[in-house]
C-alpha positions in Angstrom: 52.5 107.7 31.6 54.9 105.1 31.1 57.0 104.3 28.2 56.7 100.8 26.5 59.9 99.0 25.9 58.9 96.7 23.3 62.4 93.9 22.2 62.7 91.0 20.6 63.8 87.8 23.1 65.0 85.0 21.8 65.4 81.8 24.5 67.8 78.5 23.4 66.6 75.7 26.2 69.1 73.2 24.1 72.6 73.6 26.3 73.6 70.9 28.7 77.7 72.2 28.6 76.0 74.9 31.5 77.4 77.7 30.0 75.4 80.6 30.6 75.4 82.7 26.9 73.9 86.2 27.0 74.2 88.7 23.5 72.0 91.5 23.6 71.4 94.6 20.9 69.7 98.1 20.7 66.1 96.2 20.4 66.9 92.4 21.6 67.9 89.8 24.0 69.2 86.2 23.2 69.6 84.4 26.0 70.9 80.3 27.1 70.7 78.0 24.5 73.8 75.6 22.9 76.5 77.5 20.9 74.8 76.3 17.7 70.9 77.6 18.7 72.2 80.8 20.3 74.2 82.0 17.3 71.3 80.7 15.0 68.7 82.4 16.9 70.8 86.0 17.8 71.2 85.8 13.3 67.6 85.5 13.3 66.5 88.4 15.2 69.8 90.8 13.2 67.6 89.8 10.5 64.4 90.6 11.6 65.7 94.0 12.4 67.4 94.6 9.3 63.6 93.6 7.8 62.0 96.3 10.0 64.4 98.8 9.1 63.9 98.3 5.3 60.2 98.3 5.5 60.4 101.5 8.2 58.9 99.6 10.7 59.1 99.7 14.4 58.6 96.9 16.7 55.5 98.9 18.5 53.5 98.8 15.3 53.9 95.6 14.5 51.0 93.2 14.8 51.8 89.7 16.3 50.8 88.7 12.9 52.7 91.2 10.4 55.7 89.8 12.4 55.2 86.4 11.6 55.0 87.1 8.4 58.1 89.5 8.3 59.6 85.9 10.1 58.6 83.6 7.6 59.7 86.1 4.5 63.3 85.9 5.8 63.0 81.6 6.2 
């Protein structure tokens, strides 16, 4: 059987300065996006984690919907 590898991806499709901009963690991936949306975006996500590890959560037993509302908590 094999494992799952479940991450978080966040995707920036705003840069036009062609600057390829890569920043990954223990459970995510940001990837291209303008300086501004890639730095917003990789915050994002450290707080999404930081959620998950509060509530003792793991990102393979969340529903697409508990995360949404994990996403919308943090604003």
């Amino acid at each position: 059987m094999r494992k799952k590898i479940i991450r978080l991806l966040g995707v920036g499709f705003d840069a036009d300065d062609g600057h390829v901009r890569i920043t990954t963690g223990d459970k995510f991936d940001v990837i291209m996006g303008s300086d501004e949306s890639h730095e917003y975006i990789t915050k994002l996500i450290t707080k999404i984690e930081k959620e998950l590890d509060a509530q003792g959560l793991n990102l393979d037993e969340l529903s697409p919907e508990k995360l949404g509302e994990i996403v919308k908590g943090i604003g």
